[in-house]
N, CA, C and O of each residue as an XYZ file, in Angstrom:
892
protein
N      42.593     69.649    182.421
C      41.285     69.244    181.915
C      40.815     68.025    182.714
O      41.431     66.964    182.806
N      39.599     68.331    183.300
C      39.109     66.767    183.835
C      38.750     65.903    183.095
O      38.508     66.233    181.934
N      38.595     64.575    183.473
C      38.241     63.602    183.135
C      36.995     63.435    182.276
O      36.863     62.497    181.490
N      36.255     64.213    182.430
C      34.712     64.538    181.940
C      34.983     65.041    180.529
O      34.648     64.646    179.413
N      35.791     66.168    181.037
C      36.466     66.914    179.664
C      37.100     66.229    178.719
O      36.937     66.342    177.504
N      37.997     65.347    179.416
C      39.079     64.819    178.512
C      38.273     64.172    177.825
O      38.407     64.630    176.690
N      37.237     63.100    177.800
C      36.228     62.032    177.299
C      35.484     63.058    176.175
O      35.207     62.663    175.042
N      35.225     64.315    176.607
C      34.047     64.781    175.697
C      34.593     65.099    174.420
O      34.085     64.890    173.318
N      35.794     65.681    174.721
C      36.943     66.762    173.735
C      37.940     65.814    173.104
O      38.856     66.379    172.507
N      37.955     64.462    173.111
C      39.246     63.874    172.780
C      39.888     64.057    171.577
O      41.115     64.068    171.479
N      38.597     64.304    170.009
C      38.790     64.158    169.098
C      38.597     65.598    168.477
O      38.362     65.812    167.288
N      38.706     66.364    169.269
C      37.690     67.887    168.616
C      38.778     68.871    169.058
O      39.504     68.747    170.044
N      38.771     69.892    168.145
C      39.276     71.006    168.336
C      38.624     72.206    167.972
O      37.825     72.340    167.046
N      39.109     73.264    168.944
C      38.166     74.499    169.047
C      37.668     75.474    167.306
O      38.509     76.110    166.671
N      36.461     75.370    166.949
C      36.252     76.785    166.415
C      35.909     78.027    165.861
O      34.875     78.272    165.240
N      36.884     78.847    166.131
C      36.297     80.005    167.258
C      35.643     80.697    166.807
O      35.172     81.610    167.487
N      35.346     80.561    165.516
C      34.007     81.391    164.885
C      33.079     81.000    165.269
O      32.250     81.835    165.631
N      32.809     79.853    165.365
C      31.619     78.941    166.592
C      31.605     79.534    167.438
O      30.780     80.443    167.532
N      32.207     79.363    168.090
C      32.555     79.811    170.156
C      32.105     81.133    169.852
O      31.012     81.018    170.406
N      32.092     82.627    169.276
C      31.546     83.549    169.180
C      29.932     83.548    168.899
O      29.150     84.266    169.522
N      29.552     82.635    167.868
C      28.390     82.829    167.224
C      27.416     81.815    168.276
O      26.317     81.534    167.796
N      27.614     81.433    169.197
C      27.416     80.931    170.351
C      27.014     81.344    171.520
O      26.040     81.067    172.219
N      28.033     82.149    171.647
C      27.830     83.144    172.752
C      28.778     83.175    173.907
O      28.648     83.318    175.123
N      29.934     82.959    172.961
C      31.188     83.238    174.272
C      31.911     84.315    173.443
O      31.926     84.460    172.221
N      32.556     85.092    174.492
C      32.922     86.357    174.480
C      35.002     85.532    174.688
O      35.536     84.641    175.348
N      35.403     86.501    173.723
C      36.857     86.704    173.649
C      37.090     88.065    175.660
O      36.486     89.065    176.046
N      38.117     87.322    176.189
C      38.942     87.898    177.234
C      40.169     87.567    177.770
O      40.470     86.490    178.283
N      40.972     88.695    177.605
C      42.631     88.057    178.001
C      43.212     87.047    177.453
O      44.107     86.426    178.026
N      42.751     86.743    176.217
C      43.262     85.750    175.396
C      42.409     84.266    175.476
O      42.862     83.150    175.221
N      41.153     84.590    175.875
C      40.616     83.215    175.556
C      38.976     83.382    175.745
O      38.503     84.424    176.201
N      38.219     82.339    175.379
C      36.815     82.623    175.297
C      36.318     82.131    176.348
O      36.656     81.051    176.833
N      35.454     82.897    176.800
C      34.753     82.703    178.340
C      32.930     82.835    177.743
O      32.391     83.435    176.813
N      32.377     81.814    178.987
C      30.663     81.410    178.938
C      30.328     81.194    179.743
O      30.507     80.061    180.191
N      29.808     81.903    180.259
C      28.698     81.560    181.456
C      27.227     81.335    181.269
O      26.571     82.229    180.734
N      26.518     79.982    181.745
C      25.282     79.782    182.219
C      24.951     78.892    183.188
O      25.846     78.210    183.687
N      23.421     78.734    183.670
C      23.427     78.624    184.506
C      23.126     77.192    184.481
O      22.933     76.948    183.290
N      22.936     75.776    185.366
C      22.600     74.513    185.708
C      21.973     74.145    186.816
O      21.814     74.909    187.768
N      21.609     73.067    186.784
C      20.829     72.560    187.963
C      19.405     73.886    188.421
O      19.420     74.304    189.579
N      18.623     74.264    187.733
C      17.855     74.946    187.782
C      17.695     76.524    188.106
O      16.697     77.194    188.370
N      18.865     76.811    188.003
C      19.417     78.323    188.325
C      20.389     78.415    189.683
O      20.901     79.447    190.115
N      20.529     76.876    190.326
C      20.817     76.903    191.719
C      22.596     77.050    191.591
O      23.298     77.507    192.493
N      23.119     76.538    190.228
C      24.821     76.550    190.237
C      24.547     77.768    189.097
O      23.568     78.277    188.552
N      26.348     77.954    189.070
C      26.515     78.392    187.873
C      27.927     78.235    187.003
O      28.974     78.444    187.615
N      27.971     77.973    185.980
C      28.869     77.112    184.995
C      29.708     78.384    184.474
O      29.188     79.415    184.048
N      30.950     78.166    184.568
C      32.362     79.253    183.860
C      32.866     78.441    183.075
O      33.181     77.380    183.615
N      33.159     78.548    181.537
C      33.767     77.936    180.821
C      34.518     78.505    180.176
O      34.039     79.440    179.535
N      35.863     78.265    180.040
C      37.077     79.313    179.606
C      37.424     78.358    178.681
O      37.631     77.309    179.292
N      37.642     78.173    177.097
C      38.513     77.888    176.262
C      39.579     79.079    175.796
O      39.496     80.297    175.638
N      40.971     77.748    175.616
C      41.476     78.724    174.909
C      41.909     77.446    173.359
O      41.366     76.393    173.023
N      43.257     78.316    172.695
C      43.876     77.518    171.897
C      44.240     75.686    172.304
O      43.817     74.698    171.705
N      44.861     75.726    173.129
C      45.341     74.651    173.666
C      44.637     73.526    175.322
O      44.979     72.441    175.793
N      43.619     74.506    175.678
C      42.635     74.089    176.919
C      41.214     74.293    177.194
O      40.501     75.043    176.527
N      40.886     73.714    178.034
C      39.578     74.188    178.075
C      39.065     73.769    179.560
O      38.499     72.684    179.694
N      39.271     74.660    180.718
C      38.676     74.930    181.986
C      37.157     75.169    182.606
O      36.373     75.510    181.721
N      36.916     75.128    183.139
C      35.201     75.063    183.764
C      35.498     75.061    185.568
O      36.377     74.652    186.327
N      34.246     75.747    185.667
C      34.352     76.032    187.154
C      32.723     75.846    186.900
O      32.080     76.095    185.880
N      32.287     75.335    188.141
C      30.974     75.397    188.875
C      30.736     75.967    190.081
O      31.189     75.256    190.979
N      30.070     77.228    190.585
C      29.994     77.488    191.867
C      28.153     77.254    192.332
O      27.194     77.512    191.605
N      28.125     76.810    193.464
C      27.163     76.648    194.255
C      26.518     78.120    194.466
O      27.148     78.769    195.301
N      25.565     78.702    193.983
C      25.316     80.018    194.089
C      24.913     80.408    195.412
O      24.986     81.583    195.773
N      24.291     79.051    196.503
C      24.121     79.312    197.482
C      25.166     79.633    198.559
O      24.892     80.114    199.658
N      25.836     79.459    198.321
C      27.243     79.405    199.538
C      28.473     80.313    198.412
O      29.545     80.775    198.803
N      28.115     80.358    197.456
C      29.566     81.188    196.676
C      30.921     79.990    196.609
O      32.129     80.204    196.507
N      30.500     79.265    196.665
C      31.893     77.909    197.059
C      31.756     77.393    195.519
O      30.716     77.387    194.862
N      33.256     76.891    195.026
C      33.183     76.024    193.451
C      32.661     74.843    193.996
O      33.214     74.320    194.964
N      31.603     74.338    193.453
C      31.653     72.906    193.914
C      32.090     72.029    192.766
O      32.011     72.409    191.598
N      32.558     70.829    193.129
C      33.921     69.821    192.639
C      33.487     68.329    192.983
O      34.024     67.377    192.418
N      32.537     68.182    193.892
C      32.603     66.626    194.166
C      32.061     65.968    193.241
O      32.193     64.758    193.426
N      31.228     66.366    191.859
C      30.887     65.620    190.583
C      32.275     65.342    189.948
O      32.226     64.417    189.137
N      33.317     65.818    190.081
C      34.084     65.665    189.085
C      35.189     64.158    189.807
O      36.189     63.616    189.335
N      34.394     63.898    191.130
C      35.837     62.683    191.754
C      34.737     61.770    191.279
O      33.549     61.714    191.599
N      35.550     60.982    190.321
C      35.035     59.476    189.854
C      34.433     58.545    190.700
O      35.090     58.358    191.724
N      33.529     57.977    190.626
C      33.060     57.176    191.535
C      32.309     57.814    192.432
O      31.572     57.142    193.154
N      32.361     59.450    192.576
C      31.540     59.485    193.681
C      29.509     59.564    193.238
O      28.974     60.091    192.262
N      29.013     58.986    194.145
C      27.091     58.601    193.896
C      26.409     59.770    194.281
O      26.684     60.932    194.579
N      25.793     59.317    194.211
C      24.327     60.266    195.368
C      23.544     60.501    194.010
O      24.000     60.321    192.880
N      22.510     60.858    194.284
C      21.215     61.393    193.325
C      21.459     62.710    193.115
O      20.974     63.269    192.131
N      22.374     63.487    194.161
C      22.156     65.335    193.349
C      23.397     64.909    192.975
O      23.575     65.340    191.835
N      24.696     64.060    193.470
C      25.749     64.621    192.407
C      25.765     63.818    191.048
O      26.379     64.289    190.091
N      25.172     62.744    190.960
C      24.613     62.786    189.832
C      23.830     63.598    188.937
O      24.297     63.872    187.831
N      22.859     63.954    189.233
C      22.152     65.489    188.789
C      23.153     66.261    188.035
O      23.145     66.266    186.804
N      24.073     66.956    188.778
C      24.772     67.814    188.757
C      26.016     67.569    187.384
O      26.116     68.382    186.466
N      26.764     66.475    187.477
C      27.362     66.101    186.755
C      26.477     66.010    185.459
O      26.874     66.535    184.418
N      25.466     65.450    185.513
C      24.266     65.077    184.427
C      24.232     66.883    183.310
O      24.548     67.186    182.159
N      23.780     67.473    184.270
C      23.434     69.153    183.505
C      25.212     69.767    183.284
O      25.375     70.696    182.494
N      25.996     69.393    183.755
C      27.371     69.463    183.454
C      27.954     68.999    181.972
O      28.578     69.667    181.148
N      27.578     67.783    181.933
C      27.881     67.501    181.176
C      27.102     67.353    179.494
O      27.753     67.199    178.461
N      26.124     67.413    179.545
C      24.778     67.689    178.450
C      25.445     69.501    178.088
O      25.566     69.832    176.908
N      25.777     70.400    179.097
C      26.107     71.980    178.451
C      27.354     71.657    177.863
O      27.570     72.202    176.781
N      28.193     70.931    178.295
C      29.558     70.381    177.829
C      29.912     70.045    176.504
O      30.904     70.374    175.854
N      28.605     69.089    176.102
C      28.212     68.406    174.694
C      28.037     69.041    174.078
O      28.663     69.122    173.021
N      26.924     69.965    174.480
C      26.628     71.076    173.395
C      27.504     71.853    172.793
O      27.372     72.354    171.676
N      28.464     71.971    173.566
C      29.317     72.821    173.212
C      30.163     72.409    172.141
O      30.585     73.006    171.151
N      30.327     71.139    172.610
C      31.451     70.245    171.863
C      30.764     70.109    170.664
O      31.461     69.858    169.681
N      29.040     70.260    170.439
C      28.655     69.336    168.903
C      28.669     70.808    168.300
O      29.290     70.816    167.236
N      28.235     71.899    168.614
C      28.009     73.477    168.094
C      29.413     74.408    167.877
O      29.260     75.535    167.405
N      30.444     74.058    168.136
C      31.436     74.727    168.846
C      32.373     74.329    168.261
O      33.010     75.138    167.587
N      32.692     73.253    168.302
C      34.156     71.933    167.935
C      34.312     71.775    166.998
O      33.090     71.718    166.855
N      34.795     71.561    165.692
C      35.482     70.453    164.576
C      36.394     69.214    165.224
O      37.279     69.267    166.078
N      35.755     67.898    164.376
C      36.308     66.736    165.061
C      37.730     67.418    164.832
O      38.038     68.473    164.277
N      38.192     66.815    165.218
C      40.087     66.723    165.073
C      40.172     65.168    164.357
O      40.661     64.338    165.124
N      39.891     64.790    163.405
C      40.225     63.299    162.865
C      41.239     63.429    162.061
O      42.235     62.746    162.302
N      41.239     64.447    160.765
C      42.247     65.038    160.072
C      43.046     65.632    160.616
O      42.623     66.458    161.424
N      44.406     65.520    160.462
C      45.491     66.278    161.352
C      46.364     67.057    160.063
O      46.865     68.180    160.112
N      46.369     66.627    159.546
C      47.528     66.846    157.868
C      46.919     68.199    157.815
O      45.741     68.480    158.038
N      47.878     68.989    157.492
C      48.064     70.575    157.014
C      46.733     70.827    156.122
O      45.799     71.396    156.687
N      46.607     70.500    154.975
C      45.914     70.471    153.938
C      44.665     70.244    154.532
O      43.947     71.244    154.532
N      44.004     68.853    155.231
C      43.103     68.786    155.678
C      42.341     69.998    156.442
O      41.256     70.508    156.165
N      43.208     70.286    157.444
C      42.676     71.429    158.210
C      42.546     72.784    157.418
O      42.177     73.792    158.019
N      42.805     72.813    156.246
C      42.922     74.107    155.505
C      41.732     74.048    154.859
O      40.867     74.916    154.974
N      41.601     72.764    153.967
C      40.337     72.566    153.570
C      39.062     72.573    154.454
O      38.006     72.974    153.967
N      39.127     72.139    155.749
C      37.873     72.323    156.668
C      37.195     73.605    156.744
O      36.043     74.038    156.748
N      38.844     74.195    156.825
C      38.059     75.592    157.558
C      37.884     76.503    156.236
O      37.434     77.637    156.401
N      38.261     76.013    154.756
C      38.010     76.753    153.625
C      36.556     76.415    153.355
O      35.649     77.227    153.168
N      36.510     75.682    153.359
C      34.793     75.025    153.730
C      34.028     75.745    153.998
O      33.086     76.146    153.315
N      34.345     76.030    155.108
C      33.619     76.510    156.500
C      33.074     78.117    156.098
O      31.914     78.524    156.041
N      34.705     79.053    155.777
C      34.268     80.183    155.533
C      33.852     80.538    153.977
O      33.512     81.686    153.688
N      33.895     79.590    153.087
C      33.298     79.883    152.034
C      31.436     79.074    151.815
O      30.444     79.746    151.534
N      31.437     77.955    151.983
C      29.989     77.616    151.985
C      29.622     77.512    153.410
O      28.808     76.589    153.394
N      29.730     77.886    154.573
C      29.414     77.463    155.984
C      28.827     75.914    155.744
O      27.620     75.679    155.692
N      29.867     74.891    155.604
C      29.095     73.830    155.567
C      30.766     73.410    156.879
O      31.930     73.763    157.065
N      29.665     72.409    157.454
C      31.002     71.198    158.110
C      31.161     69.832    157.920
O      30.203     69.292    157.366
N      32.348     68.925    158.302
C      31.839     67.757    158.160
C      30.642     66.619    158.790
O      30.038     66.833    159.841
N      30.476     65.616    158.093
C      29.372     65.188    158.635
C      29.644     63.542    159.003
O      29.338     62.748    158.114
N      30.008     63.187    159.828
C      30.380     61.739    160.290
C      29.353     60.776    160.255
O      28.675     60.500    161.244
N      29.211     60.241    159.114
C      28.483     59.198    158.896
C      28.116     57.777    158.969
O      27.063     57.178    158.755
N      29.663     57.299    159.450
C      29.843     56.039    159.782
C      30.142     55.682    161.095
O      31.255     56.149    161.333
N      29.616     54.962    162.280
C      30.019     54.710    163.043
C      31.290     53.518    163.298
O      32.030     53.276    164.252
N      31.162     53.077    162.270
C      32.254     51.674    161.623
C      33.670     52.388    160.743
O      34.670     51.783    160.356
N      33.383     53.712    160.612
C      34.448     54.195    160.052
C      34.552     55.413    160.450
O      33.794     56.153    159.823
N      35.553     56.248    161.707
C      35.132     57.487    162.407
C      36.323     58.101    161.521
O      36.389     59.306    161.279
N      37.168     57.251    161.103
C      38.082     58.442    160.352
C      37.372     58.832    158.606
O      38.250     59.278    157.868
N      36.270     58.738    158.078
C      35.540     59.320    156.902
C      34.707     60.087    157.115
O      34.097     59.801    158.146
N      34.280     61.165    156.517
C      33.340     61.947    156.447
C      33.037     62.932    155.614
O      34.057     63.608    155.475
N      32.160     63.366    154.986
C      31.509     64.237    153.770
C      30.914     65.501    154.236
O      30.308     65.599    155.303
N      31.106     66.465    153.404
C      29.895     67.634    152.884
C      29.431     67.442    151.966
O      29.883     66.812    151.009
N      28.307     68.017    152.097
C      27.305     67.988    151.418
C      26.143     69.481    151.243
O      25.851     70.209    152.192
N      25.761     69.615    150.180
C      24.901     71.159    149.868
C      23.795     71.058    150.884
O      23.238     70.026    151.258
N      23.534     72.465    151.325
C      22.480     72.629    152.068
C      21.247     72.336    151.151
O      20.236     71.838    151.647
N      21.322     72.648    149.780
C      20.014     73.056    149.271
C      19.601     71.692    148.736
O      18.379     71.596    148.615
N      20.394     70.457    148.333
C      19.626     69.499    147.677
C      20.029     68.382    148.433
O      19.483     67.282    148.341
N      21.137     68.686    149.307
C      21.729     67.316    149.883
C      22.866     66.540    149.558
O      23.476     65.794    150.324
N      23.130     66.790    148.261
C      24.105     66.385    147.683
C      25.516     66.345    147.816
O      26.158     67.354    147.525
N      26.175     65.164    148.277
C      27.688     65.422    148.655
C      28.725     66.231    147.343
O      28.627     65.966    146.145
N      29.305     66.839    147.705
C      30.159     67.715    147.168
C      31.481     66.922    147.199
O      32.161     66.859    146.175
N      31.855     66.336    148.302
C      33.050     66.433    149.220
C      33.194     65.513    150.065
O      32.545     65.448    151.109
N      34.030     64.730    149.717
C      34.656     63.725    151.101
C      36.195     63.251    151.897
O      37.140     62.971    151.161
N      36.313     63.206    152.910
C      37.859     63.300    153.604
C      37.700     61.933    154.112
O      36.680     61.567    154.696
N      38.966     60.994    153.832
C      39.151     59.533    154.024
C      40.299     59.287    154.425
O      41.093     60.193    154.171
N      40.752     58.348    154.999
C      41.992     58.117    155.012
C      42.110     56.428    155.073
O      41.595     55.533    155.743
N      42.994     56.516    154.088
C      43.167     54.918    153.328
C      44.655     54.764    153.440
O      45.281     55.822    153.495
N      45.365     53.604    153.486
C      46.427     53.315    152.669
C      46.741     53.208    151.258
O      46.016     52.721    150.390
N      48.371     53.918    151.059
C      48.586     54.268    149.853
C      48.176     52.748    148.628
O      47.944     52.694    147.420
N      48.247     51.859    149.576
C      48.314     50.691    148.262
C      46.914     50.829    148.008
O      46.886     50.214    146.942
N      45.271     51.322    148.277
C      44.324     50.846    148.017
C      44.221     51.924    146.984
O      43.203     51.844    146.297
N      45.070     52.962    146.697
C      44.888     53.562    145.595
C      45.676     53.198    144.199
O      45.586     53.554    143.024
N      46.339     52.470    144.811
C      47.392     51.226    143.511
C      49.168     51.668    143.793
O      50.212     51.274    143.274
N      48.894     52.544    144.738
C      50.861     53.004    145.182
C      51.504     51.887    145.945
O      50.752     51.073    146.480
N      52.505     51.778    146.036
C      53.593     50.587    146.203
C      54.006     50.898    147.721
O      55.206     50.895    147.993
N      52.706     51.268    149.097
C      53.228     51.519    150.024
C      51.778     51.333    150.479
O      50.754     51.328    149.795
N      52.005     51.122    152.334
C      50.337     50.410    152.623
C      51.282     51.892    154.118
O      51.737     51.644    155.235
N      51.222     52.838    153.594
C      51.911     54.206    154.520
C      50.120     54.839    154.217
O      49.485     54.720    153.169
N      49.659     55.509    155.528
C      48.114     55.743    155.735
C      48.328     57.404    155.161
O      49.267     58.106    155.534
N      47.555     57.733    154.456
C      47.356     59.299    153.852
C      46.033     59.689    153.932
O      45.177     58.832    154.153
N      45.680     61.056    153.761
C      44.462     61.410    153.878
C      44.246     61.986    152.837
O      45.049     62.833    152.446
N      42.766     61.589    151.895
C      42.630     61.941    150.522
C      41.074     62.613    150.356
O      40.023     62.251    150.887
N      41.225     63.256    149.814
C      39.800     63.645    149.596
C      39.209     63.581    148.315
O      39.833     63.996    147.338
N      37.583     62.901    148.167
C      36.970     62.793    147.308
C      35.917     63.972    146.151
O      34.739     64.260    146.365
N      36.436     64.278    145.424
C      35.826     65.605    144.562
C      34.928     64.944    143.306
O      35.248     64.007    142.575
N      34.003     65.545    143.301
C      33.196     65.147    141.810
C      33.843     66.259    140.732
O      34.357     67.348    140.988
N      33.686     65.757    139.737
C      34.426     66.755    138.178
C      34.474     66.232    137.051
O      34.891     65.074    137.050
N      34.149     66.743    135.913
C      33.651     66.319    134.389
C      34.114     65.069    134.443
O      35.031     64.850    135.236
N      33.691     64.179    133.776
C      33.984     62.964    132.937
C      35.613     63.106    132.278
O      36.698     62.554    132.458
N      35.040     64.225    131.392
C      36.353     64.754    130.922
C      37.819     65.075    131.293
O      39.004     64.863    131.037
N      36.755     65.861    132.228
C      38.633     66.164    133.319
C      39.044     64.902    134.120
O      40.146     64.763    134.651
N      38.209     64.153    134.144
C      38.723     63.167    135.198
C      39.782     62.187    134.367
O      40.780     61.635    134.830
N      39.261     62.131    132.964
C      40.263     61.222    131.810
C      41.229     61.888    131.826
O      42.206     61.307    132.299
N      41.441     63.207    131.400
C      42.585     63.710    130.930
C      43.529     64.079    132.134
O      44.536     64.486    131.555
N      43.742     64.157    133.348
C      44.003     64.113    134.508
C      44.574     63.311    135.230
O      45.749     63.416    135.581
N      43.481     62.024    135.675
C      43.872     60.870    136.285
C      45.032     60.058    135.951
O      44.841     59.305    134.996
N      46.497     60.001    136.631
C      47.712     59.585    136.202
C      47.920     58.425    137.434
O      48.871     57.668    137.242
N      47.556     58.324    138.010
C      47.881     57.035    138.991
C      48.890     57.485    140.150
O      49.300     56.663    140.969
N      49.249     58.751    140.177
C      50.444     59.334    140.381
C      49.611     60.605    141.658
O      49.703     60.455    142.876
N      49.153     61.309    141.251
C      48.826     62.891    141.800
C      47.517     62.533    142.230
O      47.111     62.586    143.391
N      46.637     62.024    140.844
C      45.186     61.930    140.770
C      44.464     60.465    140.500
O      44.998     59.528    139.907
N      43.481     60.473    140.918
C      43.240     59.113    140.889
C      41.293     58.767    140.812
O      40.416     59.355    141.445
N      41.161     57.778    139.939
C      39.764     57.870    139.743
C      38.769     57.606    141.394
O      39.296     56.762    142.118
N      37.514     58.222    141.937
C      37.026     58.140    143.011
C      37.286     57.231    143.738
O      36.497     56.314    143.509
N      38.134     56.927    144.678
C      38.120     55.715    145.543
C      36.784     55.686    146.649
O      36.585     56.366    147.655
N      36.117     54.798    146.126
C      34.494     54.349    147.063
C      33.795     55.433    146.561
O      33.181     56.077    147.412
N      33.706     55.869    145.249
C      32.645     56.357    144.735
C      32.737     56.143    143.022
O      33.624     55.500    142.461
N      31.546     56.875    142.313
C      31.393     56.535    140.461
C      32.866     57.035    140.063
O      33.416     58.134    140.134
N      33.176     56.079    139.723
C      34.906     56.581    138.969
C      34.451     57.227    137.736
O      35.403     57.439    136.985
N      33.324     57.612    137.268
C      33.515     58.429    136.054
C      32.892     59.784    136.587
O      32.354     60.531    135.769
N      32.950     60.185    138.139
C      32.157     61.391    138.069
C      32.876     61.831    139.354
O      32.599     62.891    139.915
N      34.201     60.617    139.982
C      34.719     61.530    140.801
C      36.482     61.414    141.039
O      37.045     60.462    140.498
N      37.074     62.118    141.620
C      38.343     62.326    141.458
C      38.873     62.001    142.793
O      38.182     62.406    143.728
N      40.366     61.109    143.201
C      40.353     61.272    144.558
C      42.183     62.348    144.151
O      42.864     62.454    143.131
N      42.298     62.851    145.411
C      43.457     63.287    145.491
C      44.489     63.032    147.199
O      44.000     63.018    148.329
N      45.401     62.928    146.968
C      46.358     62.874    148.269
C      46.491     63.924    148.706
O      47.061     64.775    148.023
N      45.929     64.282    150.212
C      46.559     65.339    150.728
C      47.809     65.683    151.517
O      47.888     66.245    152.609
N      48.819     65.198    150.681
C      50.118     65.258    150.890
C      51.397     65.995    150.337
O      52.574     65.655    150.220
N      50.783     66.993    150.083
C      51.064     68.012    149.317
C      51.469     67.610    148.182
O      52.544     68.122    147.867
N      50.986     66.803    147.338
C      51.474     66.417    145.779
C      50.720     67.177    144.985
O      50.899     67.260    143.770
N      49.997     67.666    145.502
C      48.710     68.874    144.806
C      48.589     69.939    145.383
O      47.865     69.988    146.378
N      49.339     71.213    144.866
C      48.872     72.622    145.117
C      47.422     72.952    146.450
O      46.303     72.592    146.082
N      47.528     73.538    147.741
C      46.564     73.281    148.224
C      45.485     74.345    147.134
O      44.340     73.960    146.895
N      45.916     75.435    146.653
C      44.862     76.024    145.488
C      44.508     75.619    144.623
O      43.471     76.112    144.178
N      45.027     74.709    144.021
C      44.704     73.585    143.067
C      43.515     73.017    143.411
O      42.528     73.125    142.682
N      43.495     72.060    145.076
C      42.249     71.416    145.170
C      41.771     72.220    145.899
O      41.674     71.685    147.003
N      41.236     73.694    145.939
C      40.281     74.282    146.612
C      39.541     74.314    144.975
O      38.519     73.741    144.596
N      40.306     75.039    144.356
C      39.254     75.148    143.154
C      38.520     73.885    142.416
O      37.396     73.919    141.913
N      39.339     72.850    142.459
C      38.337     71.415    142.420
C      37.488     71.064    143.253
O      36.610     70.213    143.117
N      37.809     71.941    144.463
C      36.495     71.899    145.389
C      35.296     72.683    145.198
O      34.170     72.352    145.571
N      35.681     73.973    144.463
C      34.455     74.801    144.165
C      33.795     74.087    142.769
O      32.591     73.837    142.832
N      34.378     73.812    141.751
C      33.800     72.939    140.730
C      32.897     71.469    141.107
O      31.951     71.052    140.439
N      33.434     70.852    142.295
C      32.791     69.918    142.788
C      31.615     70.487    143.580
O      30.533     69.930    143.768
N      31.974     71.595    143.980
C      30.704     71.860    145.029
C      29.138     72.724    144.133
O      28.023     72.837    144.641
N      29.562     73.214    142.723
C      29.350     73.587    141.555
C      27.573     72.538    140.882
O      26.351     72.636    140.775
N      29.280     71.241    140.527
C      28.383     70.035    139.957
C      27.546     69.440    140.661
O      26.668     68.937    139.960
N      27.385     69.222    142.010
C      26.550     68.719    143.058
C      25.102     69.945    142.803
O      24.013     69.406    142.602
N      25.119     70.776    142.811
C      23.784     71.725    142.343
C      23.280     70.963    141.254
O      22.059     70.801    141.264
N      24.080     70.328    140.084
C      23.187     70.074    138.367
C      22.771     68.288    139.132
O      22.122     67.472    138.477
């Protein structure tokens, strides 16, 4: 992966229901895209797979890959250009295409992509002061449903400052009393403690457990 790449992709990982609905085609085990840059004059090959993600540029005039955008430091006004429309198709890809990679924990990634194929919603990075938080929220009113944080265990009152990733659910008043043990469940950390629930995603909770507190949360955000 070049340098260009490495910068764009650092935090993101491929997916591939994206990369289809996009317009890259599955081959020999990985997704391939072609279009064109610099005004029809190059043309851009982009091969992801699971674990990489390759690009070729050829000069359509000569049939040659051209490469000198990608040596650091090098100037000029077209290889600037060039790098410029390189890297803007690059982005796109990365903002239409990608899920950050911020969450790494099992659970997290289960929940993203349960997300994903049950309400097509994704996360939404809201803080530039805080890149490891971020929420869903309903298409239809706006309303957050859903948030992924990662705090230390002591700011939830546990006897360890060990970093976990927790997610924030809204759910009855009710359930949140009869529930909340200091232990599993815990009243909203950075939101109304009487209307939201946080949980550890550290497997101390059934991951079916908090999908369905996710559909009840995603439920109550409609009223």
């Amino acid at each position: 992966m070049n340098y260009i790449l490495e910068r764009i992709f650092k935090h993101y990982k491929p997916n591939f229901a994206k990369l289809q609905k996009f317009g890259f085609v599955m081959s020999d085990g990985a997704y391939i895209y072609d279009t064109a840059i610099m005004n029809g004059g190059f043309a851009l090959n982009v091969k992801i797979t699971s674990s990489d993600i390759n690009t070729e540029v050829l000069d359509l005039a000569t049939g040659d890959p051209y490469t000198l955008f990608l040596v650091e430091g090098a100037g000029g006004g077209f290889v600037g250009a060039v790098r410029t429309d390189y890297e803007n198709v690059m982005l796109g890809i990365a903002e239409k295409c990608f899920d950050k990679y911020i969450f790494k924990s099992d659970y997290a990634q289960k929940l993203i992509q349960y997300v994903y194929d049950t309400y097509d919603d994704t996360l939404e990075f809201l803080w530039d002061k805080f890149p490891d938080n971020a929420i869903w929220r309903r298409k239809d009113n706006q309303k957050w449903y859903g948030a992924l944080l990662t705090v230390t265990k002591d700011k939830l009152g546990l006897p360890s400052d060990e970093k976990v990733e927790i997610i924030d659910l809204r759910a009855a008043a009710e359930d949140i009393d009869a529930i909340v043990d200091g232990k599993k469940f815990f009243r909203g950390y950075h939101m109304n403690k009487k209307h939201w629930i946080t949980v550890c995603l550290d497997g101390s909770v059934p991951l079916d457990e908090i999908q369905k507190m996710l559909d009840v949360s995603y439920d109550l955000a409609r009223k």
